[in-house]
N, C-alpha and C positions, 0 to 999 in steps of 0.2 A: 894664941889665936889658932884655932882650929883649922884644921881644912876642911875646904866646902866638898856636900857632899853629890851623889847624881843629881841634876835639877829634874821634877817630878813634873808631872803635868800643875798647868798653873791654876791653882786652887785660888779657894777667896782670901784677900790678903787679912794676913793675920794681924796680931798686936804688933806695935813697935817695941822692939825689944831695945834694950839699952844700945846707946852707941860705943860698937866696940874700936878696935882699935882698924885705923887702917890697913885692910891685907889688899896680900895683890889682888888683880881685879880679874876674877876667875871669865872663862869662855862664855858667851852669851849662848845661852842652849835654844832650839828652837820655841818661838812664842805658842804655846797652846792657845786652844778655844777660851774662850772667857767662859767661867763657870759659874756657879753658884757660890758666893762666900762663906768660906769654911769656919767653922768655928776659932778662934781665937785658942791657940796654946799657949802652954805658960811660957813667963816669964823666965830665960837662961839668965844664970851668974854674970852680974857685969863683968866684963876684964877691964885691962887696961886700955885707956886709949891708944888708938893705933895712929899712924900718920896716916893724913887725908888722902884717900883713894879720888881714881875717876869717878866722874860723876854718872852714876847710870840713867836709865832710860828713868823718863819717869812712870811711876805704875801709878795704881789708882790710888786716890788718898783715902789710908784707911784711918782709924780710931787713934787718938793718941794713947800708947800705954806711958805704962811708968816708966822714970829711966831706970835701968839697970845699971847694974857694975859692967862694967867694959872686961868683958872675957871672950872667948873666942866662942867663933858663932856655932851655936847648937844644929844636928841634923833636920832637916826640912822633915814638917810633919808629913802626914797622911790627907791624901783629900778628903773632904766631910762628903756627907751626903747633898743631892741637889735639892736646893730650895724652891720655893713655888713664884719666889719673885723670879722675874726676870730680867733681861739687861736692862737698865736704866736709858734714860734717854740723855737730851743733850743736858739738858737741866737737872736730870740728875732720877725723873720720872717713869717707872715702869711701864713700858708701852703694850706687852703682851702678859700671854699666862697660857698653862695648856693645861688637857684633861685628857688621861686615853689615845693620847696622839692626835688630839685636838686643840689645835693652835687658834687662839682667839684673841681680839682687844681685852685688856685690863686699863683699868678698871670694871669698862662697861664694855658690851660687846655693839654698840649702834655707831662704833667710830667709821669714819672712812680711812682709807687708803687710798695715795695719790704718788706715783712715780711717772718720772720724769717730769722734763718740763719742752713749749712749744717754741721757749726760747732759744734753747739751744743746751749744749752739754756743759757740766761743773756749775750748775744752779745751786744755790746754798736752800735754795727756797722755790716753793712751784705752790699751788692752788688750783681750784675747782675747774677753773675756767681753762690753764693753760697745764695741767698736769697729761703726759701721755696716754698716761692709764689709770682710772680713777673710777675704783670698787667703794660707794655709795652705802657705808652701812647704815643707813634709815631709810633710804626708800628702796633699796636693793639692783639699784639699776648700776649699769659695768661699761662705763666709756673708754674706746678703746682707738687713740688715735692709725695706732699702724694697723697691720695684719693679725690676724687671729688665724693662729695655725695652730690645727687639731690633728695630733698624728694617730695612726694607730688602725688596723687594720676594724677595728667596729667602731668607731670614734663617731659619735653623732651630737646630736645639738638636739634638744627634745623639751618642753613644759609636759607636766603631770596636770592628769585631772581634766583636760581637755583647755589648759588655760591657753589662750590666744598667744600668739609669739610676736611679735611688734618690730618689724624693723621698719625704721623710720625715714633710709637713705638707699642708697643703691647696696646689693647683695653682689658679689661676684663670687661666679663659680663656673670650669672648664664646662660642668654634666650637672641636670638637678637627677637627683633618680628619687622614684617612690621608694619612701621607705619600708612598704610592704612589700611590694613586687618590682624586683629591677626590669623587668621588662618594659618598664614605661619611664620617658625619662624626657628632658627637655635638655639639646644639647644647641646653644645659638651658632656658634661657629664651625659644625658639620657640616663638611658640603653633602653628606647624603641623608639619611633622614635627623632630621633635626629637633621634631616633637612628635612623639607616640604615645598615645592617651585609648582608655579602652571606656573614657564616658563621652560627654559631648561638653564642647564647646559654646558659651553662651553668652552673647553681648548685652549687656541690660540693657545702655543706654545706645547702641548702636555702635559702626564702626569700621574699620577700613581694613583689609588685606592689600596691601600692595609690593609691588615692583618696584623697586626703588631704582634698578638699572636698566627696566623695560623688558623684565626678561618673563616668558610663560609661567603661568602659575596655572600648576593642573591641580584637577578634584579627582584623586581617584576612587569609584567605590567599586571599582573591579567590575563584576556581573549585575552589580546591586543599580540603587537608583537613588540617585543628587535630586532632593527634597529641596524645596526652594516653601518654605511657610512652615506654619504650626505640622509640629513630627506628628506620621497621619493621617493629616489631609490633604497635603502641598499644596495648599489654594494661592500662596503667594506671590508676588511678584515680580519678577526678572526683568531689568532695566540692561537692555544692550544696542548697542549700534548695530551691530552685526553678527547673525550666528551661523557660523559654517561647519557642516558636519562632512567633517573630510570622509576622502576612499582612496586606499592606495589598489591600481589597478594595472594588475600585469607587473609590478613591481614602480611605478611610476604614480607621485602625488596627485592628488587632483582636490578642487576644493567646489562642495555647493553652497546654496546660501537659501534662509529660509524667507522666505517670502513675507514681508511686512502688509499689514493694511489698519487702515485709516477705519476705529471701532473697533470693539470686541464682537469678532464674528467668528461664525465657526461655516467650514464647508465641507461640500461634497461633489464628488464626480462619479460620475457612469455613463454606462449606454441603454438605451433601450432601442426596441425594432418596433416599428411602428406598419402591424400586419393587420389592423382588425379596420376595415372600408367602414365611412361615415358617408352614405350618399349625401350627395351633394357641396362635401366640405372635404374630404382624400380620405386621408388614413390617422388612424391614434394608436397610442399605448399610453395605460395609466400605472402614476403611483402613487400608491391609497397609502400614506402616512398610517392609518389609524389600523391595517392588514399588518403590517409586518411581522416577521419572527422576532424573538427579543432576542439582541445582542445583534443585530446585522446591521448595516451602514445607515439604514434607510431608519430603520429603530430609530438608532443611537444619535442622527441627527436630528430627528424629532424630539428630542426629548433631550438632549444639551442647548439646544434652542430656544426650545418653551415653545415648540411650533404653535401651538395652539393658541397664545398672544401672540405671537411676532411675523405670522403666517403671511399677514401683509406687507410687511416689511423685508420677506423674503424674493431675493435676486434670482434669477433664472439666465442663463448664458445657452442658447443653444447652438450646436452645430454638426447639418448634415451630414452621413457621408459621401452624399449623390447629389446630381445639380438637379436639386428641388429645395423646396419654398419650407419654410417651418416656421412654427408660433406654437405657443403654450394656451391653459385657461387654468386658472384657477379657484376651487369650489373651497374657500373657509371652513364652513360647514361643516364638509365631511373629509377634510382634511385630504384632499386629491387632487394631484397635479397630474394637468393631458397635454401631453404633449402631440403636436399636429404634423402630418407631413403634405405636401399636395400628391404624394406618389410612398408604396413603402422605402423605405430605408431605415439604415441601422442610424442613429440619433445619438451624440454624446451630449452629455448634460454638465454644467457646475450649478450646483445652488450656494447661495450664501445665503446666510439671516442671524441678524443679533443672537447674541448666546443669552441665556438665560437671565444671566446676573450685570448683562450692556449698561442696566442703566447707572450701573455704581461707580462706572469708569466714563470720567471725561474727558476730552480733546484735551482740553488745556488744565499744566498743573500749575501751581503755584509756590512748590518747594521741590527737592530731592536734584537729580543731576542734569545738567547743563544739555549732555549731549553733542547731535551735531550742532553747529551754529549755521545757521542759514542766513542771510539777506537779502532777501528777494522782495522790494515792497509790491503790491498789487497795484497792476496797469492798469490803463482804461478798458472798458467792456470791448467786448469783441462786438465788430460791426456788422451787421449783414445787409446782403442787399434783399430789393422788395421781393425777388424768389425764395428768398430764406436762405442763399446760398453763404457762407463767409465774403468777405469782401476778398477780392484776387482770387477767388474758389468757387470754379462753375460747370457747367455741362454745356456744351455748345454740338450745333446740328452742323455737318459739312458736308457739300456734295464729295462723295468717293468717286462721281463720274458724271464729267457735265453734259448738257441737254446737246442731243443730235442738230445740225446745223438746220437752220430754215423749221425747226420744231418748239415747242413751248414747251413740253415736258421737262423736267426740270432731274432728271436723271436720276440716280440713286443715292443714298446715303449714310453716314457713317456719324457714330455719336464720339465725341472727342472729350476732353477736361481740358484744364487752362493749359496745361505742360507738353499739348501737342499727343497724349497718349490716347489711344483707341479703344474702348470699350468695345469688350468683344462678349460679354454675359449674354446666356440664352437663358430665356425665361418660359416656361411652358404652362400651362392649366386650361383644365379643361371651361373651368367657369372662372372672371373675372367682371370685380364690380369695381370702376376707380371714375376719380371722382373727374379731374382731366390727364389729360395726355399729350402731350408734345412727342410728336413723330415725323420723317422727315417722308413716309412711306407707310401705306395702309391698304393693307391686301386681304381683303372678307368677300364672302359671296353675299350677306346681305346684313343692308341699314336698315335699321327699324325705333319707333322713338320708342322712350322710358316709358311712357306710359301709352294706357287707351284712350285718356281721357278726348274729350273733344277740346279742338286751342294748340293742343299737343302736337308737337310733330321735332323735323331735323330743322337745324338754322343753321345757315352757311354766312358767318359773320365778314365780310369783305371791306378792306380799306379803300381807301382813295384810290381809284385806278386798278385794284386788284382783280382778277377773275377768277370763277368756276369753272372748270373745264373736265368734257370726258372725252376720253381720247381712245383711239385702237392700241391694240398691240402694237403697232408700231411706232406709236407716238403723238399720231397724226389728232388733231382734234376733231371732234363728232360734234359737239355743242358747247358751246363757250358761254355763261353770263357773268357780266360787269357790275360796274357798284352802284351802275346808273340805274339795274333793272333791265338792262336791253342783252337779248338772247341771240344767239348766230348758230343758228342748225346746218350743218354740212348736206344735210339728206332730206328728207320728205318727213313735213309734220303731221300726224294723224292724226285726230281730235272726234268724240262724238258730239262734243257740244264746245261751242269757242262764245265766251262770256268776256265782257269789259262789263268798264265802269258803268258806263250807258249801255249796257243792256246786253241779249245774246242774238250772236249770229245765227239765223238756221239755213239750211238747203243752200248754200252756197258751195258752189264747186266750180272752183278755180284754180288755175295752176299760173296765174299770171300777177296776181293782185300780193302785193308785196303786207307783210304786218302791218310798216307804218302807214302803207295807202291806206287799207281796211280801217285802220282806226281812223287816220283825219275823216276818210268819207262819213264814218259813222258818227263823227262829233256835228260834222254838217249837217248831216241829215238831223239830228237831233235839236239842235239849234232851231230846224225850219218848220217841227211840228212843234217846238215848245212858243215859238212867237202865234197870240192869238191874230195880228195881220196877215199870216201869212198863207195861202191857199193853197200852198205844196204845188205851186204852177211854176217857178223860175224852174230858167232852162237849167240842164244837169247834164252830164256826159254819161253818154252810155253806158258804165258801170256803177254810177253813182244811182242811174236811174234804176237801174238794174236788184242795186241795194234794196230801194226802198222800196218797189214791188215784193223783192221778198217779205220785206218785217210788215208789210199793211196788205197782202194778198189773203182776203176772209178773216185776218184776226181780229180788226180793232171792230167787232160788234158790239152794241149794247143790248139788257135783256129782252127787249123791245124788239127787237130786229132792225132798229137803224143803225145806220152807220154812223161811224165814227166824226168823221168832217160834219154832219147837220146835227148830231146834238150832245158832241161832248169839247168840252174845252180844256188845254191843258196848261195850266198855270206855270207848271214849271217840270221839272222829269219824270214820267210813268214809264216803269220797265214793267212788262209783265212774261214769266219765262214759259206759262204754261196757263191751261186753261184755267180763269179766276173769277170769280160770280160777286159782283160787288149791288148789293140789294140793301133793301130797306132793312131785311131784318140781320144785315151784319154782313161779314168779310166772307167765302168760304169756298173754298179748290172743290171742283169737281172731280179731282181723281188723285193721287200718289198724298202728299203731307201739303200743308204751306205752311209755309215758311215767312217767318221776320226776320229782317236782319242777319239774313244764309248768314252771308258771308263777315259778317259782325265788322263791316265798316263805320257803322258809328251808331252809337249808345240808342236803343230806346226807352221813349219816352210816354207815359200813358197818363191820363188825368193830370197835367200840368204838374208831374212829380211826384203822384201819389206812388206808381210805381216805374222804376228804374230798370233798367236790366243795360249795363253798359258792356264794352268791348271784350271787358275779360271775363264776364260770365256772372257778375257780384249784382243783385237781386237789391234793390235798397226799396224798403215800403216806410211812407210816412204817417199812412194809418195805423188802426190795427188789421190784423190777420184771424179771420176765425174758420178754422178746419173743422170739418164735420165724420172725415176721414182718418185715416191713418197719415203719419208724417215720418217716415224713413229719411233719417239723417247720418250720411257715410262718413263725415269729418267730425268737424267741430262744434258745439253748439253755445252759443257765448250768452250770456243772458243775467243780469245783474241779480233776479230775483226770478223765485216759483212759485205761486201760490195757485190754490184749484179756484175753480170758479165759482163752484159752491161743491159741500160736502166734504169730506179726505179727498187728499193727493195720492198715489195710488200710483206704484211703480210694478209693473207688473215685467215678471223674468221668465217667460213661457220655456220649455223644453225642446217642444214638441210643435207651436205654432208658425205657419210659415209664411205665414202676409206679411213680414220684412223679408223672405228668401233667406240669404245669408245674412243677414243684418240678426234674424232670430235664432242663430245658435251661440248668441254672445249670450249665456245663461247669468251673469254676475251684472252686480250694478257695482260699477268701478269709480274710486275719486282717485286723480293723479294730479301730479304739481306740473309746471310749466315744460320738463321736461322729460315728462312722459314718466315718470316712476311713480311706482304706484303707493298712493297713501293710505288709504281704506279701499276695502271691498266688501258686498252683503250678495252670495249667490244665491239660486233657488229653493236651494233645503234652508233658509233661513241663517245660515254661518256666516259669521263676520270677521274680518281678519283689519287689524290697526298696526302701522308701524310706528306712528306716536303713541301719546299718552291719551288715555279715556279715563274721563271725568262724568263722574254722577252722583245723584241726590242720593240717591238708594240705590242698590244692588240685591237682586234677587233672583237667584236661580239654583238648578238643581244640581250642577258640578261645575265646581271649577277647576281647571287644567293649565298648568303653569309650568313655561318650557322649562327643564331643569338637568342637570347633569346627574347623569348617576352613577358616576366613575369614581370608587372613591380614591382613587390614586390624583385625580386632577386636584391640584392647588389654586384654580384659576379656573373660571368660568365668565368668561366676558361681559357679557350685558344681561345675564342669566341674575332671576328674582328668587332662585329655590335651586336646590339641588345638594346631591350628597357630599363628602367630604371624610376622610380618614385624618388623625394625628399617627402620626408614628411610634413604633417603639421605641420606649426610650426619651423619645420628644417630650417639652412643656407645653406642648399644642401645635396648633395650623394656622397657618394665614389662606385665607378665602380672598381673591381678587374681584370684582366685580364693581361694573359703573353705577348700578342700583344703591349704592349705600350714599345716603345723604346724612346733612347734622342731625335730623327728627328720624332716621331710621330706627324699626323696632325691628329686631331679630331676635326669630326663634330657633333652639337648638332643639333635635331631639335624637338620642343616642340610639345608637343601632345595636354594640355592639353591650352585653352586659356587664358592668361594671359598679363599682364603690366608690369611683373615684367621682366631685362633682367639676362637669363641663359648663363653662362661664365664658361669654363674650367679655375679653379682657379691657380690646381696646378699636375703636374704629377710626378710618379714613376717609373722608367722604370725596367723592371723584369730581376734580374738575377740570377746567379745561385741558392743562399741563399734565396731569399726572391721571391715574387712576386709580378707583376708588378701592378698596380692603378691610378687611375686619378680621380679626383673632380670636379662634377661640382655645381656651387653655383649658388645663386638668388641673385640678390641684394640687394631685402629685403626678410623675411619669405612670405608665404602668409598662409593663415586659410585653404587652401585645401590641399592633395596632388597635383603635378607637373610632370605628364607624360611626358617623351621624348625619342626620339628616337637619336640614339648615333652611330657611324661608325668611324674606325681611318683607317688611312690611313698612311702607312709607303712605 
């Protein structure tokens, strides 16, 4: 038996060579790699059988050779070269193969690979489902239960070709950084910047930035400016409770807050000095909207407004700097507000009015954020009393000093509110027109009525027991009348003529005879000429008798020259206050006017009703009336119907003629509505002016002239039937506002400005009561200018 020799690295096991005898059992050398199976050498000389050795390890089972003769064992060959199989598997099958140092499945290369298991460690067996790691050779995908750790100072993760990269679970990672530029990176758990991006951010579906521990979330864009809408135009929307643009001042915070209100409005403030005198009315200064320089407050609020729609909807706030009176007027028209003072002074202003685009935005939404929460539901109306004051909220008159003792003057006085507080306002103008007045004190040199009319005059309205009184300086009363009608003169009454019911007193002069004596005497006496028994013989007292010498000494003649007692009777009361000739051919004064009815104590009556003439001056005829003169009418003239008598009707508008006086330099024939505005007018040059609509069979004339704009910058024209219009550059057209456009409107375009492109009324609106009317007109393409045209509808 031979001796063994170095053991080699372990090659592919060779033939079985014969079994030799048993030797000792040499050192176990270390185990090599498992290699490729060497070729087969021959067969050594059997020897002798040896005694049985330990048993060794077992190796792989190779080929059975032939036996040999039992000899001692020959030197170990040489390794073969590597073969292209590889290790076997457990069954005994080639799992791998390589090429170039390209390690792949054999037989095929679409096998997968699956290590570990989810079960736990020393799994004999694991699967798709629960393998830790498991490389998917058919569809290429790499599930990776633990960590994926990529080391290596450029170690990246990347697809070709631009294919999409798909992760389907959560990614962690400390930093994400561009893999172009590390300057941009997304790091979550920095407390200082934590995402820096050099494009924009963009929520398709919307979405939330929040606080999760209540704490500031700032935007900073430096110098620049936080864009709230499409990048551009920031026309978007900003939903907050509260916005405060802090100041730190002196080193110390401070916080303001911006002013909310209720509509999309836009405002303004100034001052102006109100130096240019309006005889009769104080002082003005104006601002002409439609003057301004462009870009200045006054522009800029005309025109984020839409002043020219919304001009009536615009708020005015005045206030003086001096204690006088101020009000406003405003001309639509011509786009000018005047403000008024009764005295100069400097004037601040706010204006408010809808913004352009008010009507897009309403009061109430229906979706987005909650906001504040309010509960307030809505109380009953507020009550007022019959002065229109709030109820518990009023003005009351109190003497500040009562009347002197033994005097009726009723002292001086102070105006107060419910809270006991003193109104101390001085109020001054030179002219005031109001409608009444509650005063407690009135101090003028003279009263005079509203008008001249005859009827007209002062009324001194007295309660139950109340009086009139004029008093001195001192307090004392001069003449006092009651509610009864009865007068108390302190002093001597003057009179050129003293008139009652029954008739007028003349040539009496007395200093003894008290009012009420003079009137019962003169009702007596009256009494004893109107009875036809009575002969004016009962006895009388000396001043009674006195009376009636005066009223019947040479007056009561008739034309005849007798006297009164033998041949006139008096049926019942004759006043006569001056000389009056009553004859066969009619009634008629010998000298100044006569008079019916002076003093309009009760209605006359002529022809049983034909005509009327009652206390307040109103004319009632149940005939007709035919004038052969002229009829100057200074009021009203009411009349269901006008027709000529014969021939045309015939309105004649003189210039120049003056047989009305002032009644003929009203040159216009005017039609107005009930309250006085006017609806038609036709003057003396033939011009007629309509604020309605005019309807006719035909139309014929030599120009027609149609109010219209010719601005073409205006996008809106109000109740305008024609006028100009520009599209913008750039623009697919204009929209044209106006309440003209109905469903039968025809409108005409006509281009101003020279072009290829063709202009087309796209689409109309027709106005009605809610909304107002509009019409579009479009280009077929944009063009780089604006597009002047001139525009007319036609309904």
């Amino acid at each position: 038996m031979g001796s063994g020799g170095p053991t080699g690295s372990t090659g592919g096991t060779g033939g079985a060579g014969p079994t030799g005898s048993t030797g000792a059992t040499g050192a176990g050398g270390p185990t090599g790699s498992t290699g490729a199976t060497g070729s087969t050498g021959a067969t050594g000389q059997g020897g002798p059988t040896g005694s049985t050795g330990a048993t060794g390890s077992n190796g792989p089972t190779g080929s059975t050779g032939s036996t040999g003769s039992a000899g001692p064992s020959g030197a170990t060959g040489g390794t073969g070269a590597v073969g292209s199989t590889g290790s076997a598997g457990a069954s005994g099958e080639n799992l791998f193969t390589q090429t170039n140092n390209l390690i792949y499945p054999y037989p095929v290369v679409d096998r997968s690979i699956a290590l570990g298991s989810t079960v736990g460690g020393g799994q004999s067996t694991t699967a798709t489902s629960s393998a830790l790691i498991l490389l998917d050779g058919s569809t290429g995908n790499a599930s990776i239960s633990g960590k994926l750790t990529i080391r290596g100072t450029s170690a990246s993760i990347a697809t070709t070709n631009n294919v999409t990269l798909t992760l389907s679970n959560n990614v962690e990672a400390p930093v994400y950084y561009d893999s172009a530029d590390q300057t941009y990176f997304l790091d979550p758990a920095a407390s200082g910047t934590g995402l820096k991006l050099n494009g924009n951010v963009e929520l398709t579906g919307g979405g939330t930035i929040s606080s999760t521990a209540n704490g500031n979330i700032t935007i900073d864009a430096g110098s620049g400016t936080v864009c709230i809408g499409v990048a551009g135009t920031c026309a978007g929307k900003l939903d907050s409770g509260t916005l405060d643009p802090p100041y730190t001042i002196n080193g110390k915070k401070y916080a303001t807050y911006v002013p909310s209100m209720v509509g999309i409005k836009e405002e303004l403030t100034g001052t102006v000095y109100t130096s240019i005198a309006v005889p009769g009315k104080g002082y003005r200064a104006n601002l002409d909207f439609l003057g301004q320089e462009e870009g200045s407050d006054l522009w800029l609020f005309s025109k984020v407004t839409a002043l020219k729609q919304h001009i009536g909807q615009m708020t005015v706030i005045l206030s003086p700097a001096s204690n006088t009176r101020s009000w406003y007027e405003v001309d639509p028209q011509s786009l000018r507000l005047t403000i008024f003072t009764s005295r100069p002074s400097t004037v601040s202003y706010r204006l408010s009015a809808p913004r352009f685009d008010a009507d897009q935005w309403q009061n109430t939404r229906e979706e987005g954020s909650i906001g504040h929460v309010i509960n307030d539901p809505d109380g009953p109306a507020v009550a007022m009393d019959a002065q229109g004051y709030l109820d518990g909220v009023s003005l009351e008159l109190k003497r500040s000093h009562p009347a002197r003792q033994g005097e009726t003057l009723q002292g001086t006085w102070t105006l107060v509110d419910n809270l006991g507080n003193t109104i101390e306002e001085v109020l001054a103008a030179s002219q005031a027109t109001i409608a009444n007045i509650t005063a407690g004190k009135i101090e003028t040199a003279i009263l005079s009525p509203l008008s001249d009319e005859p009827g007209d005059g002062i009324a001194v309205k007295l309660g139950e027991g109340q009086t009139f009184g004029i008093y001195t300086k001192e307090g004392s009363p001069s003449a006092v009348f009651d509610s009864e009608g009865n007068a108390t003169f302190s002093g001597t009454l003057y009179a050129d003529r003293i008139m009652t019911k029954f008739g007028e007193i003349g040539n009496l002069q007395t200093t003894t005879v008290s009012a009420t004596y003079i009137t019962n005497t003169i009702t007596n006496i009256t009494q004893l000429v109107t009875s036809q028994s009575a002969a004016l013989t009962p006895e009388l007292d000396a001043t009674s008798s006195a009376l009636l010498a005066l009223l019947t000494n040479g007056q009561w003649k008739m034309e005849n020259g007798n006297d009164l007692n033998s041949q006139f009777s008096i049926l019942n009361s004759l006043m006569v206050s001056g000389p009056l000739i009553i004859g066969s051919d009619g009634i008629s004064a010998t000298s100044d006017t006569l008079y019916i009815e002076k003093g309009k104590t009760a209605n006359l009556d002529i022809m049983a009703g034909t005509i009327v003439v009652n206390t307040a001056g109103d004319v009632i005829i149940t005939g007709n009336l035919a004038v052969s003169g002229n009829v100057a009418i200074g009021g009203v003239l009411g009349v269901n119907a006008i027709s000529p008598v014969s021939g045309d009707l015939a309105i004649r508008l003189p210039s120049t003629d003056t047989s009305f006086g002032d009644l003929a330099q009203k040159s216009s024939f005017i039609i107005e509505d009930t309250q006085g505005n006017r609806l038609a007018s036709v003057d003396a040059s033939g011009s007629a002016q309509f604020t309605g609509d005019v309807s006719v069979k035909t139309l014929t004339t030599d120009k027609l002239i149609l109010r219209s704009s010719t601005d073409p910058a205006a996008t809106a024209s109000a109740s305008l039937s024609a006028g100009r219009s520009a599209i913008p550059s750039g623009e697919p057209g204009a929209i044209i506002a106006t309440d003209k456009v109905t469903g039968q409107s025809l409108i005409f375009i006509t281009p101003i400005t020279t072009t290829k492109r063709t202009l087309s009324v796209s689409s109309m609106t027709a106005a009605t009561a809610t909304q107002s009317g509009s019409f579009t007109v479009s280009l077929s393409e944009p063009e780089a200018s604006p597009i002047e045209f001139n525009w007319f509808i036609l309904n």
